[in-house]
C-alpha positions in Angstrom: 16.0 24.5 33.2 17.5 22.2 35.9 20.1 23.0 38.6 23.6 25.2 37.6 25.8 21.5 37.8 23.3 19.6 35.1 21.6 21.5 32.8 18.5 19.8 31.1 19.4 19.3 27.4 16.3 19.6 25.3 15.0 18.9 21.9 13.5 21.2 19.4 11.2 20.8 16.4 10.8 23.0 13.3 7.0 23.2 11.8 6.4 24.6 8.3 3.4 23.7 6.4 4.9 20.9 3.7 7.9 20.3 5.6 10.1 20.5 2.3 11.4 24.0 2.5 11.4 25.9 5.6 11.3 23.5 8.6 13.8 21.7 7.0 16.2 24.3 5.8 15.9 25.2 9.7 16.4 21.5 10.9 19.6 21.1 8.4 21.1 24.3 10.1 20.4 23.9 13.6 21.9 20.6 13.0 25.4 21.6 11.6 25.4 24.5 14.5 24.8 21.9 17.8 26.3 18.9 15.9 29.2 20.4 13.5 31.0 16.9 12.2 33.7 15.7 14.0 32.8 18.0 16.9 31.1 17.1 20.3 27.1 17.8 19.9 26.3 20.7 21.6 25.2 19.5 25.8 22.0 21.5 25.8 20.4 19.7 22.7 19.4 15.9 23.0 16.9 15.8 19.6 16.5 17.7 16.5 13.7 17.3 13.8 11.2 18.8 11.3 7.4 18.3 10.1 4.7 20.4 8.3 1.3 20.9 9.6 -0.3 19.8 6.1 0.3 16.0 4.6 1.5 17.7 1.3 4.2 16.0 0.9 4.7 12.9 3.8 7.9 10.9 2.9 9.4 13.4 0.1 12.8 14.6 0.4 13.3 18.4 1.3 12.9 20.4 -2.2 16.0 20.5 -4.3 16.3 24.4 -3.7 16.3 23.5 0.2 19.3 20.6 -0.5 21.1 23.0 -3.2 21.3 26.2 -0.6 22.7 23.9 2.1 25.3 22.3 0.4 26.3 25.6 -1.2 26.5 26.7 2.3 28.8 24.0 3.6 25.9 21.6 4.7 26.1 18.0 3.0 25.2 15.2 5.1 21.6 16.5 5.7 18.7 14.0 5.2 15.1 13.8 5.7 11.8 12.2 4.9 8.7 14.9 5.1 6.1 13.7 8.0 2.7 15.4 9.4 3.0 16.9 13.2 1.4 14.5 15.1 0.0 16.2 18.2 0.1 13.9 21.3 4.0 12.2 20.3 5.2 15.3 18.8 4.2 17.3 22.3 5.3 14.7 24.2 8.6 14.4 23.0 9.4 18.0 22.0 10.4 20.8 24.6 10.3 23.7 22.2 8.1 23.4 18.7 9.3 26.6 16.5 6.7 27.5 14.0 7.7 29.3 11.1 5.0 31.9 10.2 1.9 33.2 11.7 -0.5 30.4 10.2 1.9 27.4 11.3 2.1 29.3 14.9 -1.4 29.7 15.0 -2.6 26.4 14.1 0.0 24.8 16.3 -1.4 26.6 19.7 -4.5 25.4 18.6 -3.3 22.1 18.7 -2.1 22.5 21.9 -4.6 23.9 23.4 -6.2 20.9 22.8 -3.2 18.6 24.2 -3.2 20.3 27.7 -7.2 19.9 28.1 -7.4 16.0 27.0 -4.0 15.5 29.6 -5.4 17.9 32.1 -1.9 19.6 32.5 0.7 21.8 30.7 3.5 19.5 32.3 5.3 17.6 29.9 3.7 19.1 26.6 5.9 21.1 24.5 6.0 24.8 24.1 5.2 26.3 20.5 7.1 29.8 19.3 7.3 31.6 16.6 11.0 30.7 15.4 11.3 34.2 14.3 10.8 35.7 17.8 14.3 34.8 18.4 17.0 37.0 16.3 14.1 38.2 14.1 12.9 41.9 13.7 10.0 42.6 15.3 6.7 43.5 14.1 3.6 45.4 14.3 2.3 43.9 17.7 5.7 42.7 19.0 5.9 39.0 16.8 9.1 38.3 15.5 9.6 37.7 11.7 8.2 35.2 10.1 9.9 32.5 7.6 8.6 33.9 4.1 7.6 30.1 2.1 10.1 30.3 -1.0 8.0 27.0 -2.5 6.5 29.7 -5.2 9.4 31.6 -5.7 13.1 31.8 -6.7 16.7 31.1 -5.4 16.6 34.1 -3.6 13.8 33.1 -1.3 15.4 29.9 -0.1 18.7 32.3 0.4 16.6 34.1 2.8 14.8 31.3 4.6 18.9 30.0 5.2 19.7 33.5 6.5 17.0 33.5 8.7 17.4 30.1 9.9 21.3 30.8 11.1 20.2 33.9 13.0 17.2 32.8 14.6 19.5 29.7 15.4 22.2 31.3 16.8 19.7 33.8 19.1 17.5 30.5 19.9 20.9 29.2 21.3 22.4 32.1 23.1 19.0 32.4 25.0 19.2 28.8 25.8 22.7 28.7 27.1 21.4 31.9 29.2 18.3 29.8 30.9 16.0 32.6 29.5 13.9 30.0 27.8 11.9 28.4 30.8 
């Protein structure tokens, strides 16, 4: 973080595989948390957004579960268009990259690793989390929770994936505030 008087704001990217479910059930909520309507954006946040690490479902709309569990939740004026990560602008322009599960995390350090060789520097290429490793119970080996992928399943599963995307949230933000995230 910068100096006490002007703290750096930052921008944060969610990363399912489709980006139709999880990523964006994350983006929409992280959204109406740092920019409620009618309210001042929150200072530490500069750009939210959402992709998938496959090409599924490029230029869809988030699945109808995603939109229906938002709106029943208070959260209408969400939209989106599916995309692909795309390493070198996505790293570049992202300070924190929050994967959802263990395969997304994985293949997104992969990716990165890549990014810091062909630049020759970890300056100015984004870090990648697990989004669960903030507010999430831990696991075997210390990870946080993962985002469970409700594409297969039921109501109940999207119900989740918004449960988990407000607490992760919030504990994303309080550590921010707190300059723990470096």
């Amino acid at each position: 973080m910068s100096d006490a008087t002007s703290p750096k704001s930052v921008s944060v990217l969610f990363v399912c595989l489709g980006n139709i479910c999880r990523s964006t059930m994350s983006e929409g909520v992280f959204q109406s948390i740092t920019k409620p309507a009618g309210k001042p954006a929150h200072p530490l946040i500069s750009n939210i957004d959402s992709c998938g690490t496959g090409a599924y479902h490029i230029g869809n709309d988030p699945d109808s579960r995603t939109m229906s569990t938002l709106r029943a939740n208070g959260i209408t004026s969400y939209r989106h268009a599916a995309r692909k990560f795309h390493p070198s602008s996505d790293f570049a322009n992202f300070e924190y990259i929050l994967a959802m599960d263990d395969d997304n995390l994985e293949d997104l350090l992969r990716l990165r690793q890549r990014e810091v060789k062909k630049q020759g520097s970890e300056e100015g290429v984004g870090k990648v989390m697990l989004f669960g490793d903030f507010g999430g119970k831990k696991r075997r080996g210390g990870r946080g929770e993962e985002v469970d992928d409700p594409y297969y399943g039921g109501k109940e599963g999207f119900t989740i994936a918004y449960d988990q995307a407000v607490r992760f949230s919030k504990a994303f933000l309080e550590q921010l505030e707190a300059g723990e995230l470096s």
